[in-house]
N, C-alpha and C positions, 0 to 999 in steps of 0.2 A: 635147213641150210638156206631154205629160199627169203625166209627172215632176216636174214644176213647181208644180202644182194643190195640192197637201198643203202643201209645205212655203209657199208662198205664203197660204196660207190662215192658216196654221199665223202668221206673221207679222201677218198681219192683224188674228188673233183676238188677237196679244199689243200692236198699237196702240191696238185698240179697247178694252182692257180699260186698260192706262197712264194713257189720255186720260181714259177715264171714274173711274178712279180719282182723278186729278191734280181733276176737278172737283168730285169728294165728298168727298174730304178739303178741298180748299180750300172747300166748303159749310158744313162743317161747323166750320170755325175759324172763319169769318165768325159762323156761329150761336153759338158761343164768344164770337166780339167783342163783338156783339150783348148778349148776359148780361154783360158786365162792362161794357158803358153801361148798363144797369141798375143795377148796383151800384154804381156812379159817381154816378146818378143820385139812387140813393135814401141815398150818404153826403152830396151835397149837398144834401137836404134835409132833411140830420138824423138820421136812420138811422142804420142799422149798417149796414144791406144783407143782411143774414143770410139773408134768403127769397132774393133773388135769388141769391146765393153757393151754397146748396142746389141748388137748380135748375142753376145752372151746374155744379156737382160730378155731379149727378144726371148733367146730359148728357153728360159728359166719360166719367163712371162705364160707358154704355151703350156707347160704339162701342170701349172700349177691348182687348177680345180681338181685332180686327178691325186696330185701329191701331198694336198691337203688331209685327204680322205685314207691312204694309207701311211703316211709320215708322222710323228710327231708333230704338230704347231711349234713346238718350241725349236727342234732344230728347224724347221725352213725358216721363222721367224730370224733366228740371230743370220743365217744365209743371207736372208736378202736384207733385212738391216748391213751387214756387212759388202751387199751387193751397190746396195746406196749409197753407201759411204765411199766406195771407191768410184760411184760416179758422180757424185760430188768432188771428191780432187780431183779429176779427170777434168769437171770443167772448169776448176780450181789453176790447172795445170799444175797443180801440185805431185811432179812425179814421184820426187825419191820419198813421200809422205804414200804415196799408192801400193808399194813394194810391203811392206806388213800387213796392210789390210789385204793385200791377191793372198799372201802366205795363209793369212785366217779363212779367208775364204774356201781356199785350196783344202784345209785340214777339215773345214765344215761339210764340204762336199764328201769325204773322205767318210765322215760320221757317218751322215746321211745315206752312204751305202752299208756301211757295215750295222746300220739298224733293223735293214733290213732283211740281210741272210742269217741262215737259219745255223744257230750252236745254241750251246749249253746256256753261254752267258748270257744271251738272249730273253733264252725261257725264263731263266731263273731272276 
């Protein structure tokens, strides 16, 4: 039994760490969602949304050594291609051209947590 103890452990610690990851990445696209109802917000009331778009890059900016390392490259890649793009119109002032790309943005954050919780479709 005492043979057991390590490697069991050893299992545990790699649940514990999946799980908690599956819930900080999905925390953190949510907080991503989050800043693009803001700039949603403030292109409907006339804006450009530039402050929030900042802010949103800002955040995106900070976890991404971190995000690298258990993400895909290819989804953060088209994210923040996507993330550029729309702050490119932004200084473009190209509003109603900014509205499909927050939507793609929005659906790519969306990816990027569900790659990382754990099912079947996952595994397989």
């Amino acid at each position: 039994m005492r043979a057991v103890r390590i490697p069991i452990g050893v299992l545990a610690a790699v649940l514990v760490f999946t799980l908690w990851n599956a819930a900080w990445v999905t925390d953190r696209c949510e907080e991503w969602a989050d800043a693009l109802d803001g700039v949603t917000a403030a292109l409907d009331g006339g804006g450009n949304g530039s402050v929030a778009l900042e802010r949103l890059w800002d955040m995106w900016q900070e976890v991404q050594g971190y995000m690298h390392i258990v993400v895909s490259h290819t989804e953060l890649d088209e994210a923040e291609s996507l993330l550029a793009q729309a702050l490119a119109l932004c200084r473009q002032n190209s509003t109603e051209d900014m509205y499909p790309v927050l939507a793609e943005l929005r659906h790519q954050f969306r990816l990027i947590a569900e790659t990382q919780q754990i099912s079947a479709k996952n595994i397989f």
